[in-house]
N, C-alpha and C positions, 0 to 999 in steps of 0.2 A: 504494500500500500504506500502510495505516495506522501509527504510528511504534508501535502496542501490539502489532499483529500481526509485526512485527520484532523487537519483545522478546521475544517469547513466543519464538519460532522462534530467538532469537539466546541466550537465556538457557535453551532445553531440556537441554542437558548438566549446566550448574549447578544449576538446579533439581532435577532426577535426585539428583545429588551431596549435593546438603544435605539433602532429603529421605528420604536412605537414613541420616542419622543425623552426618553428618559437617561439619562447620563449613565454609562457604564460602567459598573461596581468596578472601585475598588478594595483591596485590601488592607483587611483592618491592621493596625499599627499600634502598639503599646500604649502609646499614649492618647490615641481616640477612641480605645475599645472601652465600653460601658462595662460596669459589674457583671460576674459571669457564674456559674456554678463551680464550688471548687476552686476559684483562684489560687495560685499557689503565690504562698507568701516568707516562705524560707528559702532553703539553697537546693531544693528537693523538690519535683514533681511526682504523683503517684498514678500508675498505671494501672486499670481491671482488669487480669486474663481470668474470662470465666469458661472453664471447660469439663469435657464429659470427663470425670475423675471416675466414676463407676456408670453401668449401661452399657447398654450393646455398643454406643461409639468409645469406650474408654478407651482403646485403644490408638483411635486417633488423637484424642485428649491428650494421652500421656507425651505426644508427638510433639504436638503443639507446645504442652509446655516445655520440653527443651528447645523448641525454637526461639520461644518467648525468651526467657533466658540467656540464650545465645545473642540474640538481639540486643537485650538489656548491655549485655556485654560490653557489643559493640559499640554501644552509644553514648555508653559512660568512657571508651578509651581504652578498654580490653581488647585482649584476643588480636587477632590480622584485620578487624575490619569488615570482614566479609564482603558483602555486597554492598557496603558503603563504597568501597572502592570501585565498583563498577557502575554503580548507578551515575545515567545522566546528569543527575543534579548535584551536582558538589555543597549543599550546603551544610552537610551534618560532616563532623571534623574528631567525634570522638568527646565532644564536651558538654556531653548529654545536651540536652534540649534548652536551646535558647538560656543557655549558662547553667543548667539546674540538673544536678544528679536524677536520674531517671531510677526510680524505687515501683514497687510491684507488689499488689498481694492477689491472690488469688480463690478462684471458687468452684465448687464443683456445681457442672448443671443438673448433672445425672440423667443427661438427655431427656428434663422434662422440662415442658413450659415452665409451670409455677414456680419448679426450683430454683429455675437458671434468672426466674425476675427477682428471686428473693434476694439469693446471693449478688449479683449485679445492685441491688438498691443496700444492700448493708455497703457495698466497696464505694459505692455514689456518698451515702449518710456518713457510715463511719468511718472509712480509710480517707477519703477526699478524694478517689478518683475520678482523673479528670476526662478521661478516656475509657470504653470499656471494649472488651475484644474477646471473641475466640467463638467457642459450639462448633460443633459438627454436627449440628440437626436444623434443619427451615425450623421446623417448628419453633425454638428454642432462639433460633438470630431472629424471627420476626414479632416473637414476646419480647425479646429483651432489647430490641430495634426501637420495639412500638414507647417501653420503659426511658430509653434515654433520648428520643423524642420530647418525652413529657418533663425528665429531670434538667432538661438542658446540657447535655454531654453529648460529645461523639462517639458513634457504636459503627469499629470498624468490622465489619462482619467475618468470622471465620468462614469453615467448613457450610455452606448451605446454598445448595444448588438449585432452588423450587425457583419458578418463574417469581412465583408470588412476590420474593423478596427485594428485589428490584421494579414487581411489577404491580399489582394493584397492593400491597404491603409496604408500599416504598416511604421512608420518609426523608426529609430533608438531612436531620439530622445523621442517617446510616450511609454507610459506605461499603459497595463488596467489590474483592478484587477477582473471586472465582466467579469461574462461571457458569453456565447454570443449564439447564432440563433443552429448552430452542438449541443452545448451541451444539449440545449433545448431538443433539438429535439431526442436526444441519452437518455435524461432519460425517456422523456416522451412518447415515442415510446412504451415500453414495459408493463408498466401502462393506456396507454390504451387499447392497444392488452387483455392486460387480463380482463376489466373490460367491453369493448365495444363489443370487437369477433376481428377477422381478416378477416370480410367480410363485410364493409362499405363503403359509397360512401361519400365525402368529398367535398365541396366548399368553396375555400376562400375568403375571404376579406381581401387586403392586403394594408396598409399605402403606397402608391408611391413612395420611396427613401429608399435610401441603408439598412436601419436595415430590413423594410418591406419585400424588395427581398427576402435576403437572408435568414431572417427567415422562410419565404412562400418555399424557394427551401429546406429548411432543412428538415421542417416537411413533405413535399411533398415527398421527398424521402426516409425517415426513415419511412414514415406511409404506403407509396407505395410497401415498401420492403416486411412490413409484411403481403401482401394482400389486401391493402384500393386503391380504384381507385379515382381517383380527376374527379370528375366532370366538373372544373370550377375553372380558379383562377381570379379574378376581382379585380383590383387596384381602390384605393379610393384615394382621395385628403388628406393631411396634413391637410387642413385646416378645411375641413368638419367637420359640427356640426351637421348634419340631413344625415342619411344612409338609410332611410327608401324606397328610390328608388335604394337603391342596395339589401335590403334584401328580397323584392316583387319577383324577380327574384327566389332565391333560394325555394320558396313554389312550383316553376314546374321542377323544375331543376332535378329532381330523387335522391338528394342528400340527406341524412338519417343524415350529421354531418356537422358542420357549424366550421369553424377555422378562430377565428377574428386574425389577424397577425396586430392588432390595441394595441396602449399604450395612458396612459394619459385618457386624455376628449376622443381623439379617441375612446376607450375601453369603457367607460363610455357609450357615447351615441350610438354604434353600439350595444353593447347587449344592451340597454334600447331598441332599437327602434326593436331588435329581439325577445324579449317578448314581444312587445307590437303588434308582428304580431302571438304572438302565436307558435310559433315556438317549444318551449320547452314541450309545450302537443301534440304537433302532434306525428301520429305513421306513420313511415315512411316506407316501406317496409317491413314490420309487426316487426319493431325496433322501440324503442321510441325513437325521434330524442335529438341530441346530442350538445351540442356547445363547444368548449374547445381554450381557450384564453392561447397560446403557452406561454408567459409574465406576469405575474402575479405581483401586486404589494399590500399593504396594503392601500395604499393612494389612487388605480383603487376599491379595492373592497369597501371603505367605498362612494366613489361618485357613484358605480352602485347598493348600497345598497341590497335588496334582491334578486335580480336578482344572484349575482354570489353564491348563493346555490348552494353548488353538484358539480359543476365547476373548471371542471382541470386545470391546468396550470403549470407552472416552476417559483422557482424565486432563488436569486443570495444568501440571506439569509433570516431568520425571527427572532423575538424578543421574540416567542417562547422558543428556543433554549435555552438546559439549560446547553452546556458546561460554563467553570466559564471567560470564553471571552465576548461568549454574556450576560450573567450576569453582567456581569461589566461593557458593555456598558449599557445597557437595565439601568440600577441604575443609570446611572451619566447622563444619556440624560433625561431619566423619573426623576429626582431630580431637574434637570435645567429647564424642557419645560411642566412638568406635564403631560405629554402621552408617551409614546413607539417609538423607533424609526420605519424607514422607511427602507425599501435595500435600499433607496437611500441614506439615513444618515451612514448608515452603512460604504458604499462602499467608500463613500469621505472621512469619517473617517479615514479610512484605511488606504486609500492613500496617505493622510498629513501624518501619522505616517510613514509608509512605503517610504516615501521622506526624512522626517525628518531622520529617522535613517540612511536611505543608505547614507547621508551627513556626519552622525556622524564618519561610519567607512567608509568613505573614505577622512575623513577630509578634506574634500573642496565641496563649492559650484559650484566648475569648474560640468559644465551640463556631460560630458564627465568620468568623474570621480562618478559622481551618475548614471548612464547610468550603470559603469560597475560592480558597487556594486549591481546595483540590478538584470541586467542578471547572473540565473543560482541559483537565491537566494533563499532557503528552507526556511519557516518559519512556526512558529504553535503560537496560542492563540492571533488569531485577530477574532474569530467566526466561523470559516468553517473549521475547524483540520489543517493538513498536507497540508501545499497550496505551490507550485513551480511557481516563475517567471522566465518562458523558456526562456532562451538565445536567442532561435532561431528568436521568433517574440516577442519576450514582453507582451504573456499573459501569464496570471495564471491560473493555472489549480487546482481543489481543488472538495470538492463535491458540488453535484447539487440537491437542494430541489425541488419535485413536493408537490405540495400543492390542496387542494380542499376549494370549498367556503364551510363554513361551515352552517350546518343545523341550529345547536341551536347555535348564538352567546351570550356571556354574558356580551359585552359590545361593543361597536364601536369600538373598535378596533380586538375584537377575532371575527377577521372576517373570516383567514384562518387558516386552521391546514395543518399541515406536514403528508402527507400521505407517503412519500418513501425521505430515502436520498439514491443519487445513491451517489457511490463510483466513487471515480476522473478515478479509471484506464476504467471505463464505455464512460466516455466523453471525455477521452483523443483521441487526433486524431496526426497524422505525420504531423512536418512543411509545409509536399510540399503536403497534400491533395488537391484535385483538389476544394473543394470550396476554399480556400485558395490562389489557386495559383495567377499569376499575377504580382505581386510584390515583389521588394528586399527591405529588410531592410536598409540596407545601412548602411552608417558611422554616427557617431553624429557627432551633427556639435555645437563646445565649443562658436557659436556663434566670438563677439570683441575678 
């Protein structure tokens, strides 16, 4: 993509704005910014990582928080640096955040709504966090999106890939850098059309709650479009650990390809318990039958072990990756934890960086003033090229990895390879598409 055609797309809110007659925002500055929630008033700022400590996502949780940490790291003047040194922006130097030691407490969601607002509003009340961050569940980034919304803080969103949370869930206040269910669904549409046919029958398994939906309506329609008919969508419980009486079904079903719309343990024990019906040697329609897990993660493929052989999927990044971004995380997390990061480590990363700097050059912790630094903001060398946070809803747009389980692994963790980067203008979609619609952005809200 060309760095004009990023502008234009990254600058259409603004441009709207001042050509209705109105001077165009600037960036707030220390000494113009109004009272804010949280102000910090010592040598110290404090950050929320609220993540799945126990739940089926805990595993990605536990990821996250050594990224979090790594991050911290960085930012106070530790460690190599990481991706401070690579990213486009130079204005984080290692002296924590606009002069102020960057400190941290943390909460467990337990990948439930309620929990994950209780704990996020105790780190608001009583830590003074000025920022809140992490989940690996929509459900959970768009309860505690909708919470710092209303407390006046920025909630840079972890792990959650539902349309909803960029899309009718979207608020001023939130930020996500992953990406989500449409774009899934737009790169992996075309990788399987070629590898599968455009003449398949399809039944889902879908997680019960908002990421599930709308990932089950994305691929349903991008798979629909190319000729695949859906036989069947079936909702499963969050909580479920045994699927084996939803997958008895699809052996009469006529269906030729199986699409777990599952994450975490979810993904784990629904394809365990669908090779363990066989499913993967059956021939279905004189087609040897298919399963492809729309979500893909490093941390899903080493818990369903040899099962995700051959097996398609999407994910946000991988440690693969040999721009000199992910090389430099991939070195500073592998020197600190002894293994490769996770997308989820990844993505948290990111987002502490990507908070931390939109502070620096707006010189204040006012939520309101980092809000407007990072709507409309181009950046390169955090892992995924050329990535734009769109003004319009607060996500990022950038390329989208399909990945396959691989055949010969050469270690626990070379569990998938990169078969296709799609290109961002492939997934990129219009603010007001109809999975999207619903909801306004709104105003931030600077909080006290």
């Amino acid at each position: 993509m060309s760095n004009s055609n990023f502008t234009r797309r990254g600058m259409l809110k603004t441009s709207a704005i001042a050509g209705a007659g109105f001077a165009a925002p600037t960036i707030f500055t220390a000494s113009s910014a109004a009272a804010y929630t949280n102000e910090p008033t010592g040598s110290s700022v404090t950050l929320g990582f609220n993540v799945p400590q126990s739940g089926p996502y805990a595993d990605e949780g536990a990821d996250e928080l050594r990224a979090y940490e790594l991050a911290v790291e960085h930012l106070n003047g530790g460690g190599d640096g990481g991706m401070m040194n690579t990213f486009s922006s130079k204005e984080l130097t290692g002296n924590g955040i606009l002069g102020k030691k960057v400190e941290y407490v943390t909460g467990d969601t337990q990948t439930k709504s309620d929990a994950a607002r209780a704990s996020a509003k105790s780190m608001i009340e009583k830590d003074g966090a000025v920022m809140i961050t992490g989940g690996s569940s929509s459900g959970v980034a768009i309860a505690v999106q909708g919470l710092c919304q209303e407390a006046g803080v920025i909630f840079m969103a972890g792990l959650t890939h539902s349309n909803d949370t960029t899309g009718k869930d979207k608020k001023a206040n939130g930020f996500r850098h992953f990406f989500n269910g449409y774009m899934s669904a737009a790169a992996l549409a075309p990788v399987l059309e070629a590898r599968y046919g455009n003449d398949r029958n399809a039944y889902h398994l879908t997680a019960d709650y908002t990421w599930g939906w709308t990932q089950e309506e994305s691929i349903a329609a991008a798979t629909e479009a190319m000729g695949w008919n859906t036989v069947n969508k079936v909702r499963t419980p969050l909580a479920s650990t045994d699927f084996s009486s939803y997958i008895a079904p699809v052996l009469n079903s006529g269906a030729d390809v199986l699409v777990l719309n599952h994450y975490g343990g979810n993904m784990v024990n629904s394809l365990t318990n669908a090779v363990q019906f066989g499913l993967r040697e059956k021939v279905i329609n004189n087609k040897n039958f298919e399963i492809v897990v729309p979500l893909f993660s490093r941390l899903m493929a080493r818990g369903a072990g040899e099962n995700v052989k051959g097996i398609l999927g999407s994910t946000n990044w991988h440690w693969s990756l040999q721009d000199e971004a992910s090389k430099a995380f991939v070195k500073s997390f592998g020197t600190k934890y002894g293994f490769p990061p996770s997308q989820a480590a990844h993505t948290v990363y990111c987002q502490t960086l990507l908070y931390a700097d939109a502070a620096q050059r707006a010189g204040t912790f006012n939520p309101c003033g980092i809000a407007e630094a990072l709507e409309g903001y181009e950046f390169d060398g955090l892992g995924n090229g050329k990535t734009l946070y769109r003004a319009d809803d607060h996500q990022c747009f950038k390329d989208v990895l399909v990945v396959r389980g691989k055949e010969n692994p050469t270690s626990e963790f070379d569990l998938l390879e990169v078969v296709e980067v799609t290109p961002v203008d492939q997934v990129m979609y219009a603010p007001d598409h109809p999975m999207f619609a619903g909801g306004a952005l709104g105003t931030c809200n600077p909080g006290a």
